[in-house]
C-alpha positions as semicolon CSV with decimal commas, in nm:
position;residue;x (nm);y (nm);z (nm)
1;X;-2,711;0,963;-5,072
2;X;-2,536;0,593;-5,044
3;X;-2,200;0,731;-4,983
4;X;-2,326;0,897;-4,665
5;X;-2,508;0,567;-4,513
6;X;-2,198;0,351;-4,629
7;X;-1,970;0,608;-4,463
8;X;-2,190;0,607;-4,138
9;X;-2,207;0,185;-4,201
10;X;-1,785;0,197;-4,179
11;X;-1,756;0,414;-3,903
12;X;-2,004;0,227;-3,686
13;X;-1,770;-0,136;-3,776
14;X;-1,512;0,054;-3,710
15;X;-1,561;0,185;-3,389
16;X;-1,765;-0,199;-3,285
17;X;-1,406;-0,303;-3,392
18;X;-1,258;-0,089;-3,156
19;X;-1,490;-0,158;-2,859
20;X;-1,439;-0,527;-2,911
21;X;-1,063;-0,489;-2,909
22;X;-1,101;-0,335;-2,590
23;X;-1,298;-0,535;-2,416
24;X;-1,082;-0,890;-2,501
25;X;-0,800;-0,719;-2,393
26;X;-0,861;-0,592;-2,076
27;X;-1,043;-0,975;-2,032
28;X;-0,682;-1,115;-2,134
29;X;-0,518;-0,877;-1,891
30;X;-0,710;-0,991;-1,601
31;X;-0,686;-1,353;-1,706
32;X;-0,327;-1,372;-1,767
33;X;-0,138;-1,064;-1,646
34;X;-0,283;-0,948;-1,304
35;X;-0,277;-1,298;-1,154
36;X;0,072;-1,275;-1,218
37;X;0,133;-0,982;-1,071
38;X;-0,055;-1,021;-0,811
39;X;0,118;-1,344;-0,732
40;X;0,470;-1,190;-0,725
41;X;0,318;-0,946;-0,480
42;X;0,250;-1,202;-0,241
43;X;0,585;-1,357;-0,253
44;X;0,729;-1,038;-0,192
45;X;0,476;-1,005;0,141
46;X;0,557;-1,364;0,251
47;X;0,916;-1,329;0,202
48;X;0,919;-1,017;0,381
49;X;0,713;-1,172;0,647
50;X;0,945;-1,450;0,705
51;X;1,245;-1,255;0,655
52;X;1,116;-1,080;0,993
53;X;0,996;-1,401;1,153
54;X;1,352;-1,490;1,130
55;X;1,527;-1,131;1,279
56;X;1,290;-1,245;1,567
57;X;1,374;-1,576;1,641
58;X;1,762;-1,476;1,582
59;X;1,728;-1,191;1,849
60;X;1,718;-1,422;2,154
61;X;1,495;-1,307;2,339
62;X;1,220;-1,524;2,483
63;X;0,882;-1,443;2,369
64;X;0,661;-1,154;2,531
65;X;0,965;-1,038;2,718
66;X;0,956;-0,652;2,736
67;X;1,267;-0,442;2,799
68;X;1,219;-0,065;2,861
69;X;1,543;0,203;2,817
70;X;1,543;0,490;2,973
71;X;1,802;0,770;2,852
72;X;1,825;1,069;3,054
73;X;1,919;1,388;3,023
74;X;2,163;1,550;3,210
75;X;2,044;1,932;3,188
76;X;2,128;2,161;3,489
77;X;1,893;2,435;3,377
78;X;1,598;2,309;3,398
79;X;1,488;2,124;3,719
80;X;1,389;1,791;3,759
81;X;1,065;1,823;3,898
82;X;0,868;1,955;3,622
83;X;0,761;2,296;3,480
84;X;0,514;2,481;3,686
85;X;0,243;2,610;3,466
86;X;-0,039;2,845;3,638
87;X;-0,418;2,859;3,602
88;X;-0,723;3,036;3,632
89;X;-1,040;2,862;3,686
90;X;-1,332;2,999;3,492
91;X;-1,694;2,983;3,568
């Protein structure tokens, strides 16, 4: 009869053992390891940020300025003035 409540008494400290383990780790990996990573994300952002800050200023074109280009086709099939498409109106 005692080996089956001292068996049940190890198991029970053993898995406590387990859950505690568990629980300081992931409590050291958000302490330690995902501020780190998370801070290396942001330098990446910022760098990437700045990087295209840069391409801008570089470009030389004043700010707001909008330049449209239009490339056309040159297709002698089809006409210029659109496809006509017909309809029936329903009531």
């Amino acid at each position: 009869m005692y080996p089956a409540i001292i068996l049940v008494i190890t198991n029970f400290l053993r898995a406590l053992f387990v859950i505690l383990i568990i629980w300081y780790g992931i409590k050291l990996v958000t302490k330690y390891v995902l501020p780190m990573v998370l801070h290396k994300t942001v330098k990446n952002i910022q760098s990437r940020v700045g990087e295209q800050f840069r391409q801008q200023q570089q470009s030389g074109r004043p700010e707001g300025e909008v330049t449209v280009e239009n490339k056309q086709r040159h297709n002698s099939t089809k006409s210029q003035e659109g496809e006509y498409v017909d309809f029936e109106e329903v009531e």
